[in-house]
MIDO-792925 format. One record per atom (N, C-alpha, C): y, x, z; residue in one letter. Coordinates in steps of 0.05 Angstrom, whole numbers, padded with zeros to 5 digits, always signed. Layout:
YXZA/...
//
This chain:
+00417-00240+00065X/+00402-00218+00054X/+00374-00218+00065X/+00355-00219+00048X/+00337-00216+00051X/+00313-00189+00054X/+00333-00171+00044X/+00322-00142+00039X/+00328-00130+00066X/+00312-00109+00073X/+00310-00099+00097X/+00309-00064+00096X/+00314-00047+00115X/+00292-00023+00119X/+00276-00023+00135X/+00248-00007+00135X/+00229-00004+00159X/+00230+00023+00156X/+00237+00029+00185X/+00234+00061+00195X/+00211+00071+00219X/+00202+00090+00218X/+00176+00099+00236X/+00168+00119+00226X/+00136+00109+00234X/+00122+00141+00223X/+00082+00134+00213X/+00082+00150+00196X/+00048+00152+00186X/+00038+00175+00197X/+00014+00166+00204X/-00015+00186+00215X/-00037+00184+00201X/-00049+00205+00193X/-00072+00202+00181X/-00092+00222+00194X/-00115+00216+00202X/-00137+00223+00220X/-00159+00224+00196X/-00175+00254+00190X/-00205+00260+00176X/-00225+00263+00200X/-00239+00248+00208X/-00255+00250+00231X/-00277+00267+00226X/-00285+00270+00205X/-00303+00299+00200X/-00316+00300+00173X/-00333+00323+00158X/-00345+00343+00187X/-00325+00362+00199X/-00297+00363+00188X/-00279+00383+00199X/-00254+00358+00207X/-00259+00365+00225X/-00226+00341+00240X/-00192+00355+00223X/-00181+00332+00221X/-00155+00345+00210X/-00141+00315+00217X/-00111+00317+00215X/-00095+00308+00232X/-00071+00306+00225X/-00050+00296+00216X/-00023+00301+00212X/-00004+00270+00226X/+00021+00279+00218X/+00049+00258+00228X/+00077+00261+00212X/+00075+00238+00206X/+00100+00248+00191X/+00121+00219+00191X/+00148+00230+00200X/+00169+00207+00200X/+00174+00198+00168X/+00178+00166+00161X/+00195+00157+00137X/+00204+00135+00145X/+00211+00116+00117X/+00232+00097+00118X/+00221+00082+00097X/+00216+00059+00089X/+00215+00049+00065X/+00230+00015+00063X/+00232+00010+00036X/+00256-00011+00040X/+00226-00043+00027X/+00243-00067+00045X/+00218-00084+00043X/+00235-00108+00026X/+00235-00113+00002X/+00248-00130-00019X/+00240-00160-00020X/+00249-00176-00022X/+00244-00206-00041X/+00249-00201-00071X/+00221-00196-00086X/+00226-00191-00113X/+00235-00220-00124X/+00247-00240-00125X/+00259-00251-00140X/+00287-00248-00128X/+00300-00236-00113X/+00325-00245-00104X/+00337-00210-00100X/+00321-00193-00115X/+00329-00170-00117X/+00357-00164-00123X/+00369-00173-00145X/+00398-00166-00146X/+00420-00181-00131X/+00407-00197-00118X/+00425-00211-00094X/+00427-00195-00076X/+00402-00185-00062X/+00401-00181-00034X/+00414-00149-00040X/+00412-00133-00067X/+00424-00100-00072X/+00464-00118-00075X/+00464-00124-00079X/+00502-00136-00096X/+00510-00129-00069X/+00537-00114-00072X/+00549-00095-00043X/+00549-00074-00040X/+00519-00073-00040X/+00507-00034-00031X/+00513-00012-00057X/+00532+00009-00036X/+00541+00022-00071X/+00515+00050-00072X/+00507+00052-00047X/+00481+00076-00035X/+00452+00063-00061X/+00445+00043-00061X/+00424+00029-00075X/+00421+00014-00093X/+00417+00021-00117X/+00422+00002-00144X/+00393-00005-00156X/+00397-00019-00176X/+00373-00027-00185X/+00367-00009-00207X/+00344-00002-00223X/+00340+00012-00254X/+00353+00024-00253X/+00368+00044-00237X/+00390+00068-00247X/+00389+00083-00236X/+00393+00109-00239X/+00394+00136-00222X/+00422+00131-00209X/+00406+00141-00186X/+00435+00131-00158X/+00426+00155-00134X/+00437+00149-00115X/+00425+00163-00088X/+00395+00153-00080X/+00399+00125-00078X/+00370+00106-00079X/+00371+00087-00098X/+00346+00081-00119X/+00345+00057-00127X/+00314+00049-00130X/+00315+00023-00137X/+00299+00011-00141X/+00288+00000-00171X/+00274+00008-00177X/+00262+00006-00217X/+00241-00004-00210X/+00244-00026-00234X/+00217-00049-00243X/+00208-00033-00252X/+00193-00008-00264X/+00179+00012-00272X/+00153+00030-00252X/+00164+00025-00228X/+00141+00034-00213X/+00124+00023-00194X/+00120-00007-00206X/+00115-00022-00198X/+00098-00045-00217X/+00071-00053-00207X/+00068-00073-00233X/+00063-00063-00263X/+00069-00084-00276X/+00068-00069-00305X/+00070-00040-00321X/+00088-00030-00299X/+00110-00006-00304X/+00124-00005-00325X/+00127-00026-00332X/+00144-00031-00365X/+00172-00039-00366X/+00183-00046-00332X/+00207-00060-00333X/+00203-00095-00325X/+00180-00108-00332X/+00182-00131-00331X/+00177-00134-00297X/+00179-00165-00294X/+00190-00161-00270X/+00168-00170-00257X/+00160-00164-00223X/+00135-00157-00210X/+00114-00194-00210X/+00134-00215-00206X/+00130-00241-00203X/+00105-00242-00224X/+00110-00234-00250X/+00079-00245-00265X/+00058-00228-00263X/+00063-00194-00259X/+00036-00179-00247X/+00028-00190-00224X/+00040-00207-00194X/+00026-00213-00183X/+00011-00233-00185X/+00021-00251-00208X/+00005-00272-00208X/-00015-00280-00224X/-00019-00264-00237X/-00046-00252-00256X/-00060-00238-00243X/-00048-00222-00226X/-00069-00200-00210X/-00090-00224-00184X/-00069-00238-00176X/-00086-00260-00155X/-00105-00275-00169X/-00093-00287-00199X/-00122-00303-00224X/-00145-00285-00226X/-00137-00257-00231X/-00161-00241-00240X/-00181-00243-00206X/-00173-00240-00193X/-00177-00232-00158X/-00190-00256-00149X/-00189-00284-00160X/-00197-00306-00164X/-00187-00317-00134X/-00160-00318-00128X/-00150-00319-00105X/-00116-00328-00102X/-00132-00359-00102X/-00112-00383-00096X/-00089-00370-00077X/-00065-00378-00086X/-00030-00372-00066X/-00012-00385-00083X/+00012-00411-00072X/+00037-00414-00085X/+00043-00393-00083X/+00046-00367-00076X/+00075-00347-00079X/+00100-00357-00087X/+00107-00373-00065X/+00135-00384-00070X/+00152-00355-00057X/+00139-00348-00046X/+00150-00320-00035X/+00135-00288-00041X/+00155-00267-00048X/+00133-00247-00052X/+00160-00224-00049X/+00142-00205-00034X/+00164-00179-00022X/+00149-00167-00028X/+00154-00135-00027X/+00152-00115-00033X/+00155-00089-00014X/+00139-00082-00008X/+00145-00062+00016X/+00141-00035+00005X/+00161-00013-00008X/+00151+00007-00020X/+00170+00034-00012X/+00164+00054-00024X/+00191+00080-00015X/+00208+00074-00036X/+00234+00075-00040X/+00261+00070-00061X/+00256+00097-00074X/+00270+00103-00097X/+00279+00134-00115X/+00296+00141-00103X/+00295+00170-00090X/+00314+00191-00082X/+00321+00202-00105X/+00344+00202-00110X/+00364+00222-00133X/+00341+00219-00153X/+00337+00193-00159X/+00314+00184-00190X/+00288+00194-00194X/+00278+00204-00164X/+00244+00204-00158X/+00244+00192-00137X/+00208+00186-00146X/+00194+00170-00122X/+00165+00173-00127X/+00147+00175-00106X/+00118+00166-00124X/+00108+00155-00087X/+00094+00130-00097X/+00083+00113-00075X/+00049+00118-00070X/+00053+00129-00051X/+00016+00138-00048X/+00001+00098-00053X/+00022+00079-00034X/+00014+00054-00028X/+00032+00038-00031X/+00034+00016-00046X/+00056-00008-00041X/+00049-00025-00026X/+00064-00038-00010X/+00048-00068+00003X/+00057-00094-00003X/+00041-00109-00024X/+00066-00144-00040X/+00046-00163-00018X/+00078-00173-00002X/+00070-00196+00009X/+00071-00219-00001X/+00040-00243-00003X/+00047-00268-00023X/+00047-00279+00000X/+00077-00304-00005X/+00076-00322+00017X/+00082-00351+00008X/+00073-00370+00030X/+00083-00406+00016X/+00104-00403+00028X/+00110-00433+00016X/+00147-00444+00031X/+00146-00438+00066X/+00130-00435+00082X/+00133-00436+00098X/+00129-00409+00109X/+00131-00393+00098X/+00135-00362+00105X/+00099-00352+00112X/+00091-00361+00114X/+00064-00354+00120X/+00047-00334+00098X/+00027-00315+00103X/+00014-00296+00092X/-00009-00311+00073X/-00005-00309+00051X/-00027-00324+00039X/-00047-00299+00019X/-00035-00278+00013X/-00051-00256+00000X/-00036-00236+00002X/-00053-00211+00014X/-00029-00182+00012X/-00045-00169-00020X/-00022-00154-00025X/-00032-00139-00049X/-00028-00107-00047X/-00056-00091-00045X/-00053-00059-00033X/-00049-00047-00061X/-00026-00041-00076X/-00014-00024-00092X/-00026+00004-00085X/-00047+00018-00098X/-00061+00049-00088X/-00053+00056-00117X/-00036+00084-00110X/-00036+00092-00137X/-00040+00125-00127X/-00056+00146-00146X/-00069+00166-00142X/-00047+00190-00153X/-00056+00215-00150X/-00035+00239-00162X/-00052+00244-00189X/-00069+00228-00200X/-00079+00230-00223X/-00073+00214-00247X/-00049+00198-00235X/-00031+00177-00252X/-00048+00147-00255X/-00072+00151-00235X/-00079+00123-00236X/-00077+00102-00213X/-00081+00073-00217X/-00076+00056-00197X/-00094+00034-00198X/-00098+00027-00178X/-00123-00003-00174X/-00103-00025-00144X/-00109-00043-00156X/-00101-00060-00136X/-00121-00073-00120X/-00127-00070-00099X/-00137-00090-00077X/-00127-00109-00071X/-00136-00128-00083X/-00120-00162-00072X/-00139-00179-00048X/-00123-00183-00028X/-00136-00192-00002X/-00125-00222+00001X/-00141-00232+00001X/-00140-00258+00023X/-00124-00260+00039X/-00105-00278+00055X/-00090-00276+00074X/-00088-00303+00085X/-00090-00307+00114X/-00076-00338+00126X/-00063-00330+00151X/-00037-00343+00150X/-00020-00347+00173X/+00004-00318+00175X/+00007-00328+00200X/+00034-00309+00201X/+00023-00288+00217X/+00007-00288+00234X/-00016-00267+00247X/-00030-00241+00245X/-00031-00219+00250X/-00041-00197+00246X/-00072-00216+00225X/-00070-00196+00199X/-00096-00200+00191X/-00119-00176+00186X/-00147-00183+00181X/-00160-00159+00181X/-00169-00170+00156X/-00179-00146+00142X/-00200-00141+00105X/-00205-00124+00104X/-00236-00128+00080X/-00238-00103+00082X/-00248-00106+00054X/-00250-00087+00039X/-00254-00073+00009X/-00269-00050+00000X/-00283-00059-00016X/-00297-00032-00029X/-00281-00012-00044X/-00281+00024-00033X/-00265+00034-00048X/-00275+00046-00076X/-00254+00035-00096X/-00253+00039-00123X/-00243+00043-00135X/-00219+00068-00121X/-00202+00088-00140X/-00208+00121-00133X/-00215+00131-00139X/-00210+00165-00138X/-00186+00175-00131X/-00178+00181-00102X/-00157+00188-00089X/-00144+00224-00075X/-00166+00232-00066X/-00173+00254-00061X/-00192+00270-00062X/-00190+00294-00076X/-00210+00305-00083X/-00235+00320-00061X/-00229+00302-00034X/-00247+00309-00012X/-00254+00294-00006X/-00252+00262-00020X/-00281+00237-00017X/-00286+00234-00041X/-00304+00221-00044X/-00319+00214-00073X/-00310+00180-00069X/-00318+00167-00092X/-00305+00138-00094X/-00337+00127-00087X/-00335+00131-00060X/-00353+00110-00045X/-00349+00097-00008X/-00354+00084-00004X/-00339+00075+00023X/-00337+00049+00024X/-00318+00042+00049X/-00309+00020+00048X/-00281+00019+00062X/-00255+00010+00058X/-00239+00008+00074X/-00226-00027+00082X/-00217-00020+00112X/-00210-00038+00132X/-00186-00034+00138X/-00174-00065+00124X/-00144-00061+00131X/-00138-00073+00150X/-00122-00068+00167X/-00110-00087+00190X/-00080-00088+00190X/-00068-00105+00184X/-00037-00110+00175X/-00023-00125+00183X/+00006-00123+00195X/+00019-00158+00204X/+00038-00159+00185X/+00046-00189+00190X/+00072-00192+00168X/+00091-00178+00181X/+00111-00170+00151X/+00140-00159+00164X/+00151-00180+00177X/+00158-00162+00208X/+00182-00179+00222X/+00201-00159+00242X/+00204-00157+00260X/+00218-00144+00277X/+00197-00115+00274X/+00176-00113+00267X/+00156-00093+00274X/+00144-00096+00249X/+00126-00074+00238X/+00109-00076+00213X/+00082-00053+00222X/+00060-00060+00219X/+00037-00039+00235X/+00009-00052+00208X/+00009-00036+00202X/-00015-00026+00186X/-00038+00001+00191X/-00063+00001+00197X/-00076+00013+00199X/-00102+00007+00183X/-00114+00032+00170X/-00135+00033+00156X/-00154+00053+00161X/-00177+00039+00167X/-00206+00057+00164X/-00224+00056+00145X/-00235+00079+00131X/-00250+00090+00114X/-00268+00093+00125X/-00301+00078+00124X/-00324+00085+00123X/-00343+00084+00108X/-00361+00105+00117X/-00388+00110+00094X/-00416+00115+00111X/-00426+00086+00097X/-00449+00088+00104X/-00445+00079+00145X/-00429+00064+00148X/-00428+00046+00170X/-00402+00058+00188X/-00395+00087+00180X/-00395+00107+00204X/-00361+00109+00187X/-00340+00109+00202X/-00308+00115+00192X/-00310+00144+00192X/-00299+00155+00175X/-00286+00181+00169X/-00267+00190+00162X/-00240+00164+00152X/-00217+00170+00151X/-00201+00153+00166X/-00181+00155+00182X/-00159+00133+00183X/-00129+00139+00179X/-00118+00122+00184X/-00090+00124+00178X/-00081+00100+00189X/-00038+00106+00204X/-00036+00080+00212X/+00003+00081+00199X/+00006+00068+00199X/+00034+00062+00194X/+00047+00043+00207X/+00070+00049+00230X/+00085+00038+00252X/+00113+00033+00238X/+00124+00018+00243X/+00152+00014+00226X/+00166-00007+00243X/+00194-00005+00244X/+00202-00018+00264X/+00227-00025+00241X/+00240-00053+00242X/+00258-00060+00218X/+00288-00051+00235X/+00309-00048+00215X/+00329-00041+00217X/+00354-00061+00182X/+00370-00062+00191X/+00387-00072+00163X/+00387-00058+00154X/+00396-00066+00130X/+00405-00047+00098X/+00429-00049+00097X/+00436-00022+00098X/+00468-00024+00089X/+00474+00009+00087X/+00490+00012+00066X/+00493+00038+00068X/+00508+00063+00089X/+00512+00051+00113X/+00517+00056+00130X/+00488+00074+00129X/+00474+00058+00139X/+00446+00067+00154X/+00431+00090+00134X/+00430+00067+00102X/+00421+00088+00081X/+00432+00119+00083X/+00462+00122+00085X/+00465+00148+00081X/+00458+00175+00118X/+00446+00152+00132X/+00434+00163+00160X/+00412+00178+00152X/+00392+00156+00133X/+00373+00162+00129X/+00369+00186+00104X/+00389+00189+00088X/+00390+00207+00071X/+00390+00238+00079X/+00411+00245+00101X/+00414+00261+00111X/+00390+00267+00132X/+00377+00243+00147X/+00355+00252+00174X/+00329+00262+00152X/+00334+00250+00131X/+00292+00256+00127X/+00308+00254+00091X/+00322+00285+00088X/+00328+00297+00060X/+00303+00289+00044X/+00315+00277+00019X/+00284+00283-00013X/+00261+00278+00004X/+00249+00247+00018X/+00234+00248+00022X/+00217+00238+00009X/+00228+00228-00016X/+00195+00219-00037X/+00183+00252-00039X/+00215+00257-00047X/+00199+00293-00060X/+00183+00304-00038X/+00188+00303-00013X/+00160+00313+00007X/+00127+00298+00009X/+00135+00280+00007X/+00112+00252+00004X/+00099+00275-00020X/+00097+00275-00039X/+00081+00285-00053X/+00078+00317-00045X/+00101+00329-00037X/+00097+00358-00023X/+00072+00357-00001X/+00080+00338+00017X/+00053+00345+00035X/+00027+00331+00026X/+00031+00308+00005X/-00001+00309-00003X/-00017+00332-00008X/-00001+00355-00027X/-00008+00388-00033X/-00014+00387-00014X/+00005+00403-00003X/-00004+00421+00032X/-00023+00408+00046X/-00023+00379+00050X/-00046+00376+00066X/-00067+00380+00059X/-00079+00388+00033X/-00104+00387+00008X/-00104+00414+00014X/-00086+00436+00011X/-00095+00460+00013X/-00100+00467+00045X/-00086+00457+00068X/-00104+00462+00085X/-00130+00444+00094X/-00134+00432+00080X/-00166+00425+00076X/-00185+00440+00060X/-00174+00448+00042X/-00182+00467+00023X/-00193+00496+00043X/-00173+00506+00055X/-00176+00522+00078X/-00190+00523+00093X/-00199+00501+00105X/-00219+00495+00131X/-00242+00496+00114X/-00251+00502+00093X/-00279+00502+00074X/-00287+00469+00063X/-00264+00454+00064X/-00282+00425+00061X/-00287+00425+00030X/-00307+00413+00021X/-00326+00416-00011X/-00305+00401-00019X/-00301+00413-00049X/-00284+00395-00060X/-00299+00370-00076X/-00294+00344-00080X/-00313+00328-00104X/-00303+00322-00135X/-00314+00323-00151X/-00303+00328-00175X/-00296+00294-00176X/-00287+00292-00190X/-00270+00263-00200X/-00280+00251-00220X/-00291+00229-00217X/-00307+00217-00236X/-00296+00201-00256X/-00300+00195-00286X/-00285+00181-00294X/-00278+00145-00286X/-00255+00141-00289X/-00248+00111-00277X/-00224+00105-00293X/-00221+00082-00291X/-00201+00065-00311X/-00179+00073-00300X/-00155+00074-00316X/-00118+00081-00311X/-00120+00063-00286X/-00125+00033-00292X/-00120+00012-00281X/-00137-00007-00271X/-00141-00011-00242X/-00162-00030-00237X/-00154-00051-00218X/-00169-00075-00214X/-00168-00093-00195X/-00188-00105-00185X/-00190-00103-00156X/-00219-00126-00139X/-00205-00135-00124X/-00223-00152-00110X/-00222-00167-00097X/-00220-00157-00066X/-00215-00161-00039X/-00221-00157-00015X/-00225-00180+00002X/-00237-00177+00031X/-00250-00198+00037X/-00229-00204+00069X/-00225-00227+00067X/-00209-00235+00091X/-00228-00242+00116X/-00227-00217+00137X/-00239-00229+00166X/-00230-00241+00186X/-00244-00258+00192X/-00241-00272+00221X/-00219-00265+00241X/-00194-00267+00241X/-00173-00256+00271X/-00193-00262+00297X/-00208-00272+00300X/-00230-00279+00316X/-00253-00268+00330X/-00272-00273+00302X/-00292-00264+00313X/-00293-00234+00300X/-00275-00228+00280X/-00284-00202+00265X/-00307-00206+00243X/-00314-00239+00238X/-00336-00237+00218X/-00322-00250+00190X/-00332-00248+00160X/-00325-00253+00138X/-00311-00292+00148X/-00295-00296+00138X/-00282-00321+00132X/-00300-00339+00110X/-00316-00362+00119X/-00328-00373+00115X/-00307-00389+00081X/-00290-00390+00090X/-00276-00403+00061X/-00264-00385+00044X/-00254-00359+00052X/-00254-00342+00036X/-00266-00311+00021X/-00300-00311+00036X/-00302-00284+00024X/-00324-00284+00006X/-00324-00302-00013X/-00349-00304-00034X/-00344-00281-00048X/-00359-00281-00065X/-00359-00253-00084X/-00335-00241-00092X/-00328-00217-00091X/-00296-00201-00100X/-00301-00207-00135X/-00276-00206-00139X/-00268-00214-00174X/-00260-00187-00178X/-00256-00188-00198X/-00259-00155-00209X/-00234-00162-00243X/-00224-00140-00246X/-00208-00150-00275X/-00225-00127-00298X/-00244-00113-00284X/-00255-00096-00306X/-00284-00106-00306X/-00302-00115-00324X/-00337-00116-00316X/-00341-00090-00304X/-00338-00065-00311X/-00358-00050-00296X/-00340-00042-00271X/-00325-00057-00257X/-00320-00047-00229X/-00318-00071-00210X/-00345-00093-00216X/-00340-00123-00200X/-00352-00104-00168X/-00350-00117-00152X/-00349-00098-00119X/-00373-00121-00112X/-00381-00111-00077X/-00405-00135-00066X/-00385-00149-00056X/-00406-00171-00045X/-00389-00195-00033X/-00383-00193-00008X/-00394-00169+00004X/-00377-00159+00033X/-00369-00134+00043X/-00349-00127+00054X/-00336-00103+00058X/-00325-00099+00078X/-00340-00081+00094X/-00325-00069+00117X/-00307-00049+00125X/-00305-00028+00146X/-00282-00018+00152X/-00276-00007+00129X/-00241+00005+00126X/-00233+00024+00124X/-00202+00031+00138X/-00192+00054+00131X/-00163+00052+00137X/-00145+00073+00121X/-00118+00074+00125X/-00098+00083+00109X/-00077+00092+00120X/-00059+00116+00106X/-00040+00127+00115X/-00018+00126+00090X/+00011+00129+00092X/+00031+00126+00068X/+00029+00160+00056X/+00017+00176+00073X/+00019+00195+00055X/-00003+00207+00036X/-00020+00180+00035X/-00044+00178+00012X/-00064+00168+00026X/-00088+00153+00014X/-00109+00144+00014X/-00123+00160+00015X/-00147+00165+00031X/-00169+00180+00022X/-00189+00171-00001X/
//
């Protein structure tokens, strides 16, 4: 079996001009999308396309049409202009509780035969029914850093300008993602996501059912609540500009090193729309699972 759970917790930090702060425990399940109905065959807690306790649907993911994730990623890396065999490609997302779900973030790991990180793909999808993919660069099995120009409209307390900085390792015994949001040099949002792996089996699944009840349905509950107590503290709201259902750029792979652009990988970001091609370099940002800023 290839399929896993990761359990922990997301933080998301607004550094100003009004500080705000939250924590929140989840779980999300990390897939080999071609070996999906292998690695589910057994589990009576988690099925595929079907309303269950948990499942998993080619619908909220990719195309959203049903077809299966293998050719959105690999069009999305052509458009992204960003060489990978993807002999390997997982999926790190929250499952449907009792036939909801909505993913602030997915995370598709592209890997070669040799397990190694060759492109992550940041699945951002908004409460305004839209989604953009950030496709990043990746080498080795190693914590990597990127960073991306932001170009989806996420919350109505940034405007779609910034930059975010991902810092990510591959799933293994541990999974740690953290993202900073800056503007104009200076971070103003972060977020980190800690996850520690555990098996899949419905043993554990129905642990998790009962410890952290309907938690897609909260995932979007506290996106609200956290908005209205921002709303509260006086923060301006920004009106939402128009932007495509669907977009894709490019992100830029840095240095494990020195922290500077990767000399073989960060030429100009590819873009799948003309009017949303990005610059050819991008610094911090960061991210939390219970939304993007």
């Amino acid at each position: 079996m290839t399929a896993a759970l990761y359990v922990g917790e997301t933080t998301h930090h607004r550094l100003g001009p009004a500080k705000h702060s939250f924590r929140y425990s989840l779980f999300q399940l990390l897939v080999d999308t071609d070996r999906l109905d292998e690695d589910l065959r057994g589990l009576k807690l988690l099925r595929r396309g079907r309303f269950g306790l948990f499942s998993l649907d080619d619908r909220d993911h990719g195309w959203r049409d049903g077809r299966p994730l293998r050719g959105w990623v690999e069009t999305r890396l052509a458009e992204a202009g960003v060489t990978a065999s993807a002999r390997r490609i997982r999926l790190l997302a929250f499952p449907r509780v009792l036939g909801f779900v909505f993913n602030p973030i997915s995370l598709i790991y592209v890997e070669d035969a040799a397990g190694s990180l060759e492109a992550v793909i940041y699945e951002v999808n908004s409460t305004f029914g839209q989604t953009h993919a950030y496709v990043a660069p990746a080498a080795g099995r190693g914590r990597q850093s990127q960073v991306a120009e932001k170009r989806l409209f996420v919350s109505p307390f940034y405007g779609v300008d910034g930059r975010y900085r991902f810092d990510i390792t591959p799933p293994d015994d541990r999974l740690d993602l953290s993202i900073v949001k800056s503007t104009d040099g200076r971070p103003d949002f972060t977020a980190t996501l800690a996850l520690h792996r555990q098996p899949l089996d419905d043993r554990r699944l129905m642990g998790l059912f009962f410890g952290m009840p309907l938690m897609t349905v909260k995932i979007l509950a506290a996106i609200h609540w956290e908005a209205l107590r921002l709303f509260l503290k006086g923060i301006p709201v920004v009106a939402r500009p128009p932007s495509p259902d669907v977009g894709v750029s490019r992100a830029t792979l840095l240095s494990r090193v020195t922290g500077k652009n990767d000399d073989n990988l960060s030429g100009t970001e590819g873009c799948a729309d003309d009017a949303d091609k990005p610059d050819a370099h991008d610094p911090p940002a960061d991210r939390r699972v219970a939304g993007l800023a």
